[in-house]
C-alpha positions in Angstrom: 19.2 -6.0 29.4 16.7 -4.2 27.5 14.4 -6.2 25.0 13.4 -6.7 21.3 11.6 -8.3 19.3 11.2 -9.5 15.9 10.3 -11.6 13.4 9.7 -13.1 9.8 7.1 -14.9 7.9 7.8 -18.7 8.0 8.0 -19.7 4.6 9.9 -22.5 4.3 13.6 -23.3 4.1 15.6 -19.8 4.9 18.3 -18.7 2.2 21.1 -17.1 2.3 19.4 -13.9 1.6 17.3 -13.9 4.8 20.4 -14.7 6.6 22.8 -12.0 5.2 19.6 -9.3 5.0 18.4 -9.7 9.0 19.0 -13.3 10.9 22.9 -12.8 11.3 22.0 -9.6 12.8 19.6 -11.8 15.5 22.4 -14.2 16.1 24.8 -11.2 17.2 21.5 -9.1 19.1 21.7 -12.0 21.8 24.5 -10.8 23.0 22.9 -7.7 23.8 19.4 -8.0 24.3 16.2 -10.4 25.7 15.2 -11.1 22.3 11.8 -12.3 21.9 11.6 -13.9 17.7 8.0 -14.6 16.3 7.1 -16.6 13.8 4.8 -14.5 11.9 2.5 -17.1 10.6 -0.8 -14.9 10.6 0.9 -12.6 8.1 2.0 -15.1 5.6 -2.2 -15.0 5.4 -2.2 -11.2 4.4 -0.6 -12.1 0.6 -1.2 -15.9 0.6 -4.5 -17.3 2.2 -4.5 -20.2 -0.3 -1.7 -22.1 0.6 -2.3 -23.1 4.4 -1.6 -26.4 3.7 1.8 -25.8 3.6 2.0 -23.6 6.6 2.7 -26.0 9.4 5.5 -28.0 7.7 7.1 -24.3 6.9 6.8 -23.4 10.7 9.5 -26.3 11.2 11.7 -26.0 8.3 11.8 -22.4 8.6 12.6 -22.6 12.7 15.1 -25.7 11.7 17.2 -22.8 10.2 17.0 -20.0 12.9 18.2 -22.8 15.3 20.8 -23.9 12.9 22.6 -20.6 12.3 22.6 -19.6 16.5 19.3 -18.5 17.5 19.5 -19.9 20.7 16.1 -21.1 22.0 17.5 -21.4 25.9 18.3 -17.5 26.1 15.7 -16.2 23.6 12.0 -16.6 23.3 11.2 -18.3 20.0 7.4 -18.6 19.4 4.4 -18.8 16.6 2.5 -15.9 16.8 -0.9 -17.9 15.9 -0.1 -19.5 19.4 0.0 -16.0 21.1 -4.2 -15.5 20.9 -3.5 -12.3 22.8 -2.1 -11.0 19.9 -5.7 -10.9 18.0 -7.2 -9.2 21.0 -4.6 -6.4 21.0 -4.9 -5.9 17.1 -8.9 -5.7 17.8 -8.1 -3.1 20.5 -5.9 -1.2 18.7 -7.4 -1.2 15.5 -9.7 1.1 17.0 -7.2 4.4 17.1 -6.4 4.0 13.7 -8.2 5.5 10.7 -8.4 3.9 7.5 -6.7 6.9 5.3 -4.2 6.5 7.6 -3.4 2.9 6.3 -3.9 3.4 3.2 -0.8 6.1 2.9 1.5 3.3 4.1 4.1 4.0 1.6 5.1 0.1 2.3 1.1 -1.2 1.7 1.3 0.9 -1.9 4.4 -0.9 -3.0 3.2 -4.5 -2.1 -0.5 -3.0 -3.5 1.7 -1.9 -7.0 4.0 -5.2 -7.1 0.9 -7.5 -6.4 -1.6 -6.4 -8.4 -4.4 -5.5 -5.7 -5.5 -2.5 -6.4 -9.0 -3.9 -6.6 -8.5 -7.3 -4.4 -6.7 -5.5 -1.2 -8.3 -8.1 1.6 -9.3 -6.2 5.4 -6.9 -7.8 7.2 -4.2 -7.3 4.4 -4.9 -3.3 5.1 -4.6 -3.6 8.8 -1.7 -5.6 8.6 0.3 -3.1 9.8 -1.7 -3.1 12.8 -1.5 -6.3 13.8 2.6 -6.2 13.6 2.1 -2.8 16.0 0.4 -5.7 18.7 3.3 -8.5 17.8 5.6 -5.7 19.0 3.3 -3.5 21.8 2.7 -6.8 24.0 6.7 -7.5 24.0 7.3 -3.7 25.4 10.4 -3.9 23.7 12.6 -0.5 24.0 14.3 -1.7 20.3 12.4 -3.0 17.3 15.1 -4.4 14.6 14.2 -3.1 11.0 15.5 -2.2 7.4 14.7 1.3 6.4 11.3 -0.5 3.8 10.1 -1.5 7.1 10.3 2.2 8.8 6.8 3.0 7.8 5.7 -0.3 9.8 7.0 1.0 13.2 6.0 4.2 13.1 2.4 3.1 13.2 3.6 1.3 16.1 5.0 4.2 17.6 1.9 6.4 17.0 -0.4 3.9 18.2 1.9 3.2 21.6 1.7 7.1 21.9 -1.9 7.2 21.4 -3.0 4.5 23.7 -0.8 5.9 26.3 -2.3 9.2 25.8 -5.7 8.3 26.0 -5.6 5.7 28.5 -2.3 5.8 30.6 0.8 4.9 30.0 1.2 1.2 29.5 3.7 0.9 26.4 6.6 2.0 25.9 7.2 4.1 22.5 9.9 1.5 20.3 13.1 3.2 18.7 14.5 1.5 15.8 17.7 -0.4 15.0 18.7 0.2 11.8 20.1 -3.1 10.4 22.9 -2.6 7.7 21.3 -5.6 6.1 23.2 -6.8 3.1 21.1 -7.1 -0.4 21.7 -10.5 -1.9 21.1 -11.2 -5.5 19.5 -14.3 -6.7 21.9 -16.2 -8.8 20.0 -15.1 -11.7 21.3 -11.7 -10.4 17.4 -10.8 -9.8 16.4 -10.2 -6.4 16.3 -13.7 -4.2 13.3 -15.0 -4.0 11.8 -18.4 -3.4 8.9 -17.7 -5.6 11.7 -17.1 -8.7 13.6 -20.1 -8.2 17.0 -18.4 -7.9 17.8 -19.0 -4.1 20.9 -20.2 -2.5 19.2 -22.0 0.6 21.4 -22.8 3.8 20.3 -26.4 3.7 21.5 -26.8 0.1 23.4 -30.1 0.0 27.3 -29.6 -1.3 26.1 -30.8 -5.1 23.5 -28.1 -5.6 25.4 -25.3 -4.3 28.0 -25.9 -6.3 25.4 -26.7 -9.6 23.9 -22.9 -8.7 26.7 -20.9 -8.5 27.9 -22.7 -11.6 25.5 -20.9 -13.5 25.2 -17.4 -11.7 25.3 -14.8 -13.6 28.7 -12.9 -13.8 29.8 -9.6 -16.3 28.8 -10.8 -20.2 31.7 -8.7 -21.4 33.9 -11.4 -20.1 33.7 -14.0 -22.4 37.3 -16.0 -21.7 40.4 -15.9 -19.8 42.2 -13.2 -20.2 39.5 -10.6 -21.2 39.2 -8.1 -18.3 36.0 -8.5 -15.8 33.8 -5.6 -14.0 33.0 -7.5 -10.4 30.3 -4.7 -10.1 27.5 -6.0 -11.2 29.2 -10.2 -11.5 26.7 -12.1 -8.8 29.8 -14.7 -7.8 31.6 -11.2 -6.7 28.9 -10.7 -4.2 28.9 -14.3 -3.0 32.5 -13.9 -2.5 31.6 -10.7 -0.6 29.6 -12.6 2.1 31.9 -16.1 2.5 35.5 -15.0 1.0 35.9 -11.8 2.4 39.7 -12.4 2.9 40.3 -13.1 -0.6 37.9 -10.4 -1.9 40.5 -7.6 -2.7 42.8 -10.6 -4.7 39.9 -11.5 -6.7 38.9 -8.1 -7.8 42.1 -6.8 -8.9 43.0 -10.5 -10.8 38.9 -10.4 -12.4 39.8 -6.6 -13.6 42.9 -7.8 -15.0 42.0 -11.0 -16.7 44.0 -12.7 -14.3 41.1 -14.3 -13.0 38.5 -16.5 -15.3 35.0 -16.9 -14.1 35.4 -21.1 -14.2 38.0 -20.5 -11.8 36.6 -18.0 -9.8 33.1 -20.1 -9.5 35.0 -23.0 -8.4 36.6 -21.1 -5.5 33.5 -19.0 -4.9 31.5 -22.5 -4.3 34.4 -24.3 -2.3 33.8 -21.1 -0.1 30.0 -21.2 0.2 30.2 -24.8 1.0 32.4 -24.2 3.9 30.1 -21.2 5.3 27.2 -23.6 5.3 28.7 -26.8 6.2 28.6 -26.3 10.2 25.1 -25.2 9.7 23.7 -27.8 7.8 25.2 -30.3 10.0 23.1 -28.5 13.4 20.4 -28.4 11.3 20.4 -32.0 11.1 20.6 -32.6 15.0 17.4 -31.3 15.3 14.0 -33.3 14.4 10.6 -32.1 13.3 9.5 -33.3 17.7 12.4 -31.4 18.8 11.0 -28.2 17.0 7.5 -28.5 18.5 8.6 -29.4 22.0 10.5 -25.9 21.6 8.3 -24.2 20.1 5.4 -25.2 22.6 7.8 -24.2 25.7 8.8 -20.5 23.8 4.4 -20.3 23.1 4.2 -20.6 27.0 6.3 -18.4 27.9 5.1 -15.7 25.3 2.1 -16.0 26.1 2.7 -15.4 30.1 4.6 -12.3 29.0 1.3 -11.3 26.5 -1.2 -11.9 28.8 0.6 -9.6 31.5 0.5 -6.5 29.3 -3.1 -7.4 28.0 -4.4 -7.2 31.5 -3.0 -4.0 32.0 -4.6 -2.8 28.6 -7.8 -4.2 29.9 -7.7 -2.4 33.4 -6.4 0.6 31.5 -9.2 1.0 28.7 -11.9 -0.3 32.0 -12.7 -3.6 29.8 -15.4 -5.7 31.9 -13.7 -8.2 34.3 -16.3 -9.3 36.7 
């Protein structure tokens, strides 16, 4: 089977937009692949450093979640990458067959530059990020790297260091394709993008009451005041939800929203009754598992990342003639 890895910052409880947008596609890449599935604490650093206080408890919840929806922990490799030392000495290593302009035309770095305000504040290691996620991936060897198309930019530093290293030193790494992951967008029930940090997010641990109190008030088409007037579902947030967890019922709903068949009390009711059922079997695993379980999993997946890590940074070592006497 040939390997993969990935991985996502661990900040806190996962929603349902994390899960739609790339961790169902994990679930099903098991099937197919070693997966190896970081949790990418040292880049939560990158747009955060002040919050650290937070990051340990994150690690868990966040982990809680991948194990809840079918990230299984006895075929894939689940580890946090701060564990992984070997993946500061590679990003040291490989940070050296990079140039700076080079980073900075990172069409993903100017966005998060733009959106964040750092045109003057940009940190070193928030500049080089992009290195240190072509070392998460280089000391994996992965043949696939999972990605959306934002994220395109990101490998293909990978790739070009991969090619360089193995130019100048021998061949070591191979160069990572891409899988192009149909990831779903999910709105926030505000119908703004979801985001923890807006407060409209539909998380899988969500108890029955405050998944049905959220969809209550999603946003839906403001033309459609009562029952009776006719509804767009392009556009209605609920529509979407129904997309994801009522896909059997989707074509039904659309033609009796367009006709005024369909009011949007009703169709939140059912839309809820739905979500609820999606999530039940996953809040219920989630509950099997304690905050000891996760670390004594988490420690095992370290070890065994770090065996693999250590193996390919030895090869780097003897490759670039780093002292070993």
């Amino acid at each position: 089977m040939k390997r993969i890895l990935s991985g996502l910052r661990p900040t806190g409880k996962v929603h349902i937009g994390n899960y739609f947008g790339a961790l169902e596609n994990w679930v099903k890449f098991q099937q197919e692949y070693n997966c190896f599935f970081e949790v990418a604490d040292w880049h939560v650093l990158t747009t955060d450093i002040e919050h650290t206080s937070v990051m340990q408890e994150n690690i868990v919840e966040t982990v809680k979640d991948w194990f809840a929806i079918g990230i299984d922990p006895e075929t894939s490799v689940v580890f946090v990458q701060s564990a992984v030392k070997q993946h500061a000495e590679l990003h040291l290593l490989l940070s050296m067959l990079i140039t700076v302009p080079r980073l900075e035309r990172n069409p993903t770095l100017k966005e998060q530059v733009k959106d964040l305000n750092l045109e003057e504040k940009i940190s070193y290691g928030h500049l080089g990020y992009p290195v240190l996620q072509a070392a998460d991936i280089l000391l994996y060897k992965p043949e696939k790297v999972p990605v959306g198309e934002d994220q395109l930019p990101h490998l293909e530093i990978t790739r070009e260091l991969a090619r360089r290293f193995n130019y100048l030193f021998g061949e070591v790494f191979p160069v990572p394709e891409p899988i192009l992951s149909k990831a779903k967008r999910v709105p926030g029930f505000d119908k703004r993008k979801m985001s923890k940090s807006l407060g409209n997010a539909i998380f899988l641990s969500d108890p029955e009451e405050e998944i049905n109190k959220k969809i209550k008030k999603a946003f839906t088409d403001p033309n459609k005041i009562k029952l009776g007037d006719p509804g767009d579902p392009e556009g209605c947030v609920v529509f979407a939800y129904h997309s994801l967890v009522n896909e059997e019922e989707l074509e039904d709903i659309e033609k009796k929203c367009r006709s005024g068949e369909l009011g949007c009390v009703a169709c939140k009711e059912n839309c809820a009754l739905k979500m609820n059922r999606f999530l039940a079997p996953i809040r219920e695993k989630r509950e099997s598992f304690s905050k000891k379980d996760i670390i004594e999993i988490l420690n095992e997946g370290n070890k065994k990342a770090r065996e693999f890590a250590e193996s390919t940074l030895s090869e780097v070592r003897e490759k670039m003639n780093m002292w070993n006497k």
